[in-house]
Legacy VTK file of the C-alpha trace (Angstrom):
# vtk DataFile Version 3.0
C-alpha trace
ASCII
DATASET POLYDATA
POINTS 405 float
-10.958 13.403 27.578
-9.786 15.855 24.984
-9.357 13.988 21.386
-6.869 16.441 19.668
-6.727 15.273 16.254
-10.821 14.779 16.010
-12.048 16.655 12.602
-14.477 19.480 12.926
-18.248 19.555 12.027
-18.254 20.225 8.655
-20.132 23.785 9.556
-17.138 25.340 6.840
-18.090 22.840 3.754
-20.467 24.348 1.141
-23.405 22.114 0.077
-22.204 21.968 -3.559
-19.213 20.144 -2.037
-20.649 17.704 -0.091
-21.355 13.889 -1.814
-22.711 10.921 0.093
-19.430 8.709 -0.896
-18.097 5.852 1.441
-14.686 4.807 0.375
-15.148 1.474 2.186
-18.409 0.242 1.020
-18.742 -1.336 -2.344
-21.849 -1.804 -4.601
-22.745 -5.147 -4.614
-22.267 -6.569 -7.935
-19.015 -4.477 -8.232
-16.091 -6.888 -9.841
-13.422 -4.073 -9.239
-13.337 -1.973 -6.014
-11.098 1.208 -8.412
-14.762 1.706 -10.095
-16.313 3.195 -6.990
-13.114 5.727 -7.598
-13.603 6.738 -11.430
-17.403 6.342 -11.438
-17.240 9.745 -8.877
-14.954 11.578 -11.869
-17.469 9.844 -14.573
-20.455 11.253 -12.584
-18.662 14.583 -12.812
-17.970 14.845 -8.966
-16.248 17.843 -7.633
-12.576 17.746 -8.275
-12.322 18.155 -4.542
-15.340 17.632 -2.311
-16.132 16.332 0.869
-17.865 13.001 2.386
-19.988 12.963 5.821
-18.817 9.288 6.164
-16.304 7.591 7.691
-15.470 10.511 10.125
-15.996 13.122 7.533
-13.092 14.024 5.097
-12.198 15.437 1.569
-11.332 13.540 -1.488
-8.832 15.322 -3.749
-9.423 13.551 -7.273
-7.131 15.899 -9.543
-3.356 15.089 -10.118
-2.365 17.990 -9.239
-4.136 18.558 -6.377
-3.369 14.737 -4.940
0.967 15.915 -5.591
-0.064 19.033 -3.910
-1.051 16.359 -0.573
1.804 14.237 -1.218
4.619 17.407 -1.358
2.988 19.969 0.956
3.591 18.307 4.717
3.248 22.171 6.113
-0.278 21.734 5.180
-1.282 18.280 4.658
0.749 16.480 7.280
1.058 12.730 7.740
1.059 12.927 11.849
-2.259 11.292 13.225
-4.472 10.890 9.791
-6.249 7.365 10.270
-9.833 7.486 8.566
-12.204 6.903 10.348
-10.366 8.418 12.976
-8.361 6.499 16.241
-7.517 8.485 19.198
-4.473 7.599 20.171
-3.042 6.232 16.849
0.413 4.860 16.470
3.263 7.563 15.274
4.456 5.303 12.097
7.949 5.964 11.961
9.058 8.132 9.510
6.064 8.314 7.228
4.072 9.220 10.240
5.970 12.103 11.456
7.307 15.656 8.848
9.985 16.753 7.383
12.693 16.927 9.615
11.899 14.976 12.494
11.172 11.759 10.326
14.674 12.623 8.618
16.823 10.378 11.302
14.657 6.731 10.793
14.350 7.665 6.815
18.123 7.972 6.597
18.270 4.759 8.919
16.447 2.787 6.457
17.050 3.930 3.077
19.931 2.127 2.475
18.582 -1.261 3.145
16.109 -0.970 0.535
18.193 0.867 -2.394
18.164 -0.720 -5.643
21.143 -1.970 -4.675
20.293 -3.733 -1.825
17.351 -5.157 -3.371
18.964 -6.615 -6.138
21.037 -8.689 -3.831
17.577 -9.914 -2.256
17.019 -11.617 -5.573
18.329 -14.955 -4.909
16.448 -15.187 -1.805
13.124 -13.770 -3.807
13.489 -16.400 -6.739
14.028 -19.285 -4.233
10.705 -18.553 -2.294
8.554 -17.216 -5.399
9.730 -20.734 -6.870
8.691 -23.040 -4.173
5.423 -21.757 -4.002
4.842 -21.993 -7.446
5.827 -25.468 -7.415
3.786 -26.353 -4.383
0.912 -26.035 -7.053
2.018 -25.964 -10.123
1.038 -29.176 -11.230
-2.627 -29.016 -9.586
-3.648 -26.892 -12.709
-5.795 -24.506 -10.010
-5.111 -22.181 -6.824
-6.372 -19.353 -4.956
-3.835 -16.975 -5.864
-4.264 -14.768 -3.092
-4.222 -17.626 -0.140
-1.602 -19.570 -2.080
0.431 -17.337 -3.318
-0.036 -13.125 -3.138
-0.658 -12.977 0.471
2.427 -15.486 1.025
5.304 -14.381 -0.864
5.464 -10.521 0.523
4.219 -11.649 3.951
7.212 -14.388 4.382
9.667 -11.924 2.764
9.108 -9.710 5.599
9.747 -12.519 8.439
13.045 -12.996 6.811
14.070 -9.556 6.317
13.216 -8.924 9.823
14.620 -11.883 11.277
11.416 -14.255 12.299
10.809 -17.952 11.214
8.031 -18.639 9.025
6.395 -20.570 11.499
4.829 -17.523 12.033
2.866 -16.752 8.922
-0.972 -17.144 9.954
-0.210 -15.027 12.946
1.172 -12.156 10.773
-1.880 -12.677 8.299
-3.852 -12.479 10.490
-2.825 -8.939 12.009
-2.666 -7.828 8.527
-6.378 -9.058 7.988
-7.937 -6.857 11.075
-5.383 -3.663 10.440
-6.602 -3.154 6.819
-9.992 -4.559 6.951
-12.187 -3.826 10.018
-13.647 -0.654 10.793
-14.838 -2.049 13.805
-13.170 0.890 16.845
-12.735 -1.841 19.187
-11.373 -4.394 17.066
-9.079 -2.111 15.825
-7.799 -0.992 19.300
-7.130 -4.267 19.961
-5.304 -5.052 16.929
-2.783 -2.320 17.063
-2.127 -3.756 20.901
-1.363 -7.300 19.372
0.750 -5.787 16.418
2.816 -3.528 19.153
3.125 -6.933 21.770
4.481 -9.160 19.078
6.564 -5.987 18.031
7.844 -5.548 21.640
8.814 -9.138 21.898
10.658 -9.253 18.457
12.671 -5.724 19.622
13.283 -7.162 23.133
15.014 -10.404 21.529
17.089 -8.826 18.723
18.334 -6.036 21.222
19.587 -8.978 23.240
20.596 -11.245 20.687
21.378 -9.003 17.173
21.305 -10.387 13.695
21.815 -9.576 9.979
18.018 -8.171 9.824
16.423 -5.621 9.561
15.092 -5.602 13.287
18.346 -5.460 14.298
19.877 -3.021 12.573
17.168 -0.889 13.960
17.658 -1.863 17.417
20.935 -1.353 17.536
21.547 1.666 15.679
22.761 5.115 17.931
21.631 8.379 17.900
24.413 11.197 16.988
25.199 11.124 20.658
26.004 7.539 20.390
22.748 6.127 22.454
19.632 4.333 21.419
16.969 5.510 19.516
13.815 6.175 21.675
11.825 2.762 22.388
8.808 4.097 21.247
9.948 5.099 17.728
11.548 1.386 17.205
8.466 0.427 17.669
6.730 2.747 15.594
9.505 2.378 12.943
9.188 -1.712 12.797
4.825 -0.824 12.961
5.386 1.073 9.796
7.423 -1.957 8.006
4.997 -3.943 9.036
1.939 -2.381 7.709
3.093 -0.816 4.808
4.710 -4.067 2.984
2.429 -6.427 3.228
-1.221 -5.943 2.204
-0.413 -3.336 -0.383
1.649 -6.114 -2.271
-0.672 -8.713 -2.077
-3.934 -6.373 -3.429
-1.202 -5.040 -6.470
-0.221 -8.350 -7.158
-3.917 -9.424 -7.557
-4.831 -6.922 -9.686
-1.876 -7.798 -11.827
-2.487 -11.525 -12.317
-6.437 -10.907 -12.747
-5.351 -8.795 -15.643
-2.814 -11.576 -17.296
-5.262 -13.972 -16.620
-7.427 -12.068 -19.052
-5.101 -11.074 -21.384
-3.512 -13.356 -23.231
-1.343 -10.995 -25.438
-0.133 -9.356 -22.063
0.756 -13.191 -20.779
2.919 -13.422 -24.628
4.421 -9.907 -24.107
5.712 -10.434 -20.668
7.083 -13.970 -21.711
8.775 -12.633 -24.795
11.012 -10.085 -22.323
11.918 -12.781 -19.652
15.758 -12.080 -20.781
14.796 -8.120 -20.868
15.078 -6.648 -17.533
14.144 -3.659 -18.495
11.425 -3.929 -20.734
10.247 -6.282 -18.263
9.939 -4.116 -15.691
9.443 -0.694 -17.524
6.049 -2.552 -18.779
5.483 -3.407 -14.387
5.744 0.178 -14.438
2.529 0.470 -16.332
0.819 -2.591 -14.219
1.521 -0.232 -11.234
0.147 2.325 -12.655
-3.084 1.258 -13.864
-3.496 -0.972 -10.766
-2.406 1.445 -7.685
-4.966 0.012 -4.741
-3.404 2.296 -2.142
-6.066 5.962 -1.038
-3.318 7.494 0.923
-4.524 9.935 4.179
-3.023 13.272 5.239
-4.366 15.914 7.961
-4.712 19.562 7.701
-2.371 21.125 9.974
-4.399 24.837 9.957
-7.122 26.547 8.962
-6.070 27.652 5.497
-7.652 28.537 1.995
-6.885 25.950 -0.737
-8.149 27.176 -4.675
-11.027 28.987 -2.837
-12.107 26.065 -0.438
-11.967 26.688 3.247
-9.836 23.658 5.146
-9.843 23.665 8.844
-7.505 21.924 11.302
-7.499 18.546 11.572
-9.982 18.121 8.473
-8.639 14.715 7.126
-7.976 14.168 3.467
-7.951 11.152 0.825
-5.683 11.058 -2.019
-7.064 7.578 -4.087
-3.591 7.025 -6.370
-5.942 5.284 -8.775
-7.389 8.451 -9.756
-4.413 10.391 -10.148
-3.039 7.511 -12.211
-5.773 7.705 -15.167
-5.972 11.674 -15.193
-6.284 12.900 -18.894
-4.210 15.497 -17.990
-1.139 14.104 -17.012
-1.353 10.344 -18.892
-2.187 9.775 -22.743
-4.638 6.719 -23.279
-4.928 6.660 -19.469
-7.462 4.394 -19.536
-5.351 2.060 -21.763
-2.626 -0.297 -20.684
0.577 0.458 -22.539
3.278 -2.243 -22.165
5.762 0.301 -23.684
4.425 3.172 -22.044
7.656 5.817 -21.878
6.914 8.456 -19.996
5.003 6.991 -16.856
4.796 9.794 -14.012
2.670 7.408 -11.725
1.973 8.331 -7.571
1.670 4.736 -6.774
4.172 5.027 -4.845
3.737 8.633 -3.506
5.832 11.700 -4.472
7.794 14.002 -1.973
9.264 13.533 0.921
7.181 10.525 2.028
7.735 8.624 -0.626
7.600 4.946 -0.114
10.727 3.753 1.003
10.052 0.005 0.010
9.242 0.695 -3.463
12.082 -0.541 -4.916
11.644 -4.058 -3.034
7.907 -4.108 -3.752
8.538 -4.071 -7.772
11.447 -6.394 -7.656
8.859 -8.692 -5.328
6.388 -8.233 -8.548
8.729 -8.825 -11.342
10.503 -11.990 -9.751
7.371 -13.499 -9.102
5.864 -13.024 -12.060
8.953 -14.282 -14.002
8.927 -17.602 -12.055
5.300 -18.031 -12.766
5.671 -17.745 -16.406
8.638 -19.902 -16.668
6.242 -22.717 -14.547
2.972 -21.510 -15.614
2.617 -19.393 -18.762
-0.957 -19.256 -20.108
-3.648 -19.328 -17.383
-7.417 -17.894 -16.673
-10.193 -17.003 -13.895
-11.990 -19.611 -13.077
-15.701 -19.691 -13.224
-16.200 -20.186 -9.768
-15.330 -16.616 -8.440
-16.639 -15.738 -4.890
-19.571 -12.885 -5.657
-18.738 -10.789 -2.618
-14.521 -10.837 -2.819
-13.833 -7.153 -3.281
-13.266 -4.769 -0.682
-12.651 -1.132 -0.469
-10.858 1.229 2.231
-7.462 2.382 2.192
-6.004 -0.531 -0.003
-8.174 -1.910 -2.273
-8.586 -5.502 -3.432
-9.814 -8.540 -3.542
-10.197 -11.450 -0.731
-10.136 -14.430 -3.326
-8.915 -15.097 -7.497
-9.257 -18.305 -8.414
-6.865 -19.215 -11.314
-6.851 -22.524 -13.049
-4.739 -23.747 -16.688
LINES 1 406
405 0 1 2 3 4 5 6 7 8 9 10 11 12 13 14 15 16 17 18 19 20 21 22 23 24 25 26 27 28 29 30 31 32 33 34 35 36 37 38 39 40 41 42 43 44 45 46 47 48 49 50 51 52 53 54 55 56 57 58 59 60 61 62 63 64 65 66 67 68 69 70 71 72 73 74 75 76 77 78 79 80 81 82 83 84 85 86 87 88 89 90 91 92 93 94 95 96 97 98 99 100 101 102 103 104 105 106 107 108 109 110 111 112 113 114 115 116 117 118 119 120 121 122 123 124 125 126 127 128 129 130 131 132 133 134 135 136 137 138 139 140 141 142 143 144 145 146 147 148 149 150 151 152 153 154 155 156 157 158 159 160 161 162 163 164 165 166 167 168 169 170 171 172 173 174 175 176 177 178 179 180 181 182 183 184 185 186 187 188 189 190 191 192 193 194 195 196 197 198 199 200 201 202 203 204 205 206 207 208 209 210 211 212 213 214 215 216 217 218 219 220 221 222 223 224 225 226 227 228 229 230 231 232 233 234 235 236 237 238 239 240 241 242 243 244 245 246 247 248 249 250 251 252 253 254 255 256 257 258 259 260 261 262 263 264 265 266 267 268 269 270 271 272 273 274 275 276 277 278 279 280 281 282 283 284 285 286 287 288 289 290 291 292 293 294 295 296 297 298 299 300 301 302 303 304 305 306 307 308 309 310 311 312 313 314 315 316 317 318 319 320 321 322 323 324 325 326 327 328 329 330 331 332 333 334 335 336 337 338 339 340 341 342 343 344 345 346 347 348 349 350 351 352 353 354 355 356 357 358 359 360 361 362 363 364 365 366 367 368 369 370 371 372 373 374 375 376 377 378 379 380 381 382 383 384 385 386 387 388 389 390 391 392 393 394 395 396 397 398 399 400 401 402 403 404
């Protein structure tokens, strides 16, 4: 069998570019998976160099260079980039295809999740952020990830797609495999579960159509008035699926591990609960200090990049988190700034292929951090925090954070 997006042998990297770095492994004794990130800029790693593991692949670790990844899809292209690599991998619709064939499904979606639209999710939002809450409020303790972080975003996308919530351990539970193993079988497997519940969930809305999200897709037309290819619904509800769910749950971790630390953050964001938008200009920084996404891309030819040699089908890492604290770009960047102004963040990509479901995962953020301060507002770690509950890979984060008040 002929595997067409394998990577080369690295035969064209020079030895002053290789480093023995794997992105999913993390020093035991680690509290925060980002460190294995900045300790390669502390240790004065090449701004771009390459790793053996995982498959072999570069790591861009300059600003400019990871925009560079994000905006140039003629050479870094988002078609077939999984790391370690999966022959064949599922064609994520649109962030998985270029500029202009992912055009049609971008242009589908974008106007259920403008600011707009989100806004008018809010109700919804506050209801479900509040329930939870409540469902623990007065216990003085919780996991905040199995209570709460891995909830909220997980049941938001049942509803906006259409399913009950009946069937929230089963979609954990695909999340859980898709973003954790790196086991080749296991994850075979997995994307054949995600794509059978996806075929089922199609299948039903095509035959009996809601106000969701699924169904909008299902139904929509081509410009000759007939139905989208099968295979890119699918691939268009696979991307909604991965891409809203574990990357909300890791950010919102990060974000209450720092408030529960920081008291004078906690009084800050209480003290803008009627301000909007100094609420969620100051999110702006939390996203920036705390992006857990390393985003992949694939070199499309053999080309010469500032004086390295890439070849096609090399696969490349662009870790947000460094990007986010260069000097270069970001005063203070290793400082939290509430009232930060100017805040030029990739957390959410940059280009073409920027994250459609931004909007809806800040608005997820700031509601449920509002309702949590209105029921909740001072709280800490506990003591009894799990030793080995960080993880790397492409979103970082943590598998437990116990909270108590």
């Amino acid at each position: 069998m002929t595997l067409h997006w394998q990577p080369s042998a690295p035969e064209h990297v020079p030895p002053e570019l290789m480093v023995d770095f794997d992105f999913f492994k993390i020093p035991e004794g680690l509290k925060d998976p980002a460190q294995i990130w900045h300790g390669l800029v502390r240790d004065g790693a090449p701004p771009i160099f390459y790793t053996p593991h995982n498959g072999g692949h570069w790591v861009f670790l300059k600003y400019d260079d990871i925009v560079e990844g994000y905006r140039d899809f003629e050479k870094f292209s988002t078609y077939q980039t999984p790391i370690p690599p999966i022959e064949p991998f599922p064609v994520v619709m649109p962030q998985g295809v270029d500029p202009p064939e992912h055009t049609v499904f971008r242009m589908l979606l974008a106007p259920m999740f403008t600011p707009l639209a989100v806004r008018r999710m809010t109700e919804h939002l506050q209801q479900r952020a509040e329930k939870l809450i409540a469902g623990f409020a007065d216990k003085g303790e919780c996991d905040f990830i199995a209570d709460y972080a891995s909830i909220f975003p997980t049941s938001t996308f049942l509803e906006l797609f259409g399913l009950p919530q009946e069937r929230l351990p089963e979609f954990l539970a695909l999340s859980e495999v898709f973003f954790r193993s790196t086991d080749p079988d296991a994850r075979a497997q997995n994307l054949n579960d995600i794509y059978a519940v996806l075929e089922d969930l199609f299948r039903e809305k095509e035959r009996n159509p809601g106000n969701d999200i699924a169904s909008t897709i299902v139904t929509a037309r081509d410009a000759d008035g007939n139905q989208h290819k099968w295979i890119d619904i699918l691939n268009c509800g696979f991307l909604l699926f991965v891409a809203g769910l574990d990357t909300v749950t890791n950010t919102m971790t990060y974000v209450w591990r720092y408030l529960a630390t920081t008291p004078e953050a906690r009084a800050y964001f209480r003290s803008k609960l009627d301000d909007p938008q100094a609420f969620l200009m100051a999110i702006e920084e939390l996203m920036r200090i705390n992006a857990v996404s390393n985003i992949y891309r694939r070199v499309t030819h053999d080309f010469e990049y500032k004086g390295i040699r890439f070849k096609r089908n090399d696969r490349i890492i662009l870790p947000n988190t460094v990007a986010n604290r260069d000097p270069s770009i970001f005063s203070n960047p290793q400082s939290i700034d509430l009232d930060r102004k100017v805040n030029n963040h990739v957390t959410f990509g940059v280009g073409p292929h920027r994250c459609i479901g931004s909007h809806l995962a800040k608005r997820e953020i700031m509601i449920s951090m509002q309702e949590w301060l209105k029921h909740i507002p001072d709280f800490e770690l506990a003591p009894d925090q799990a030793e080995a509950s960080v993880f790397g890979g492409s979103v970082m984060g943590f598998t437990s954070l116990k909270l108590r008040w």
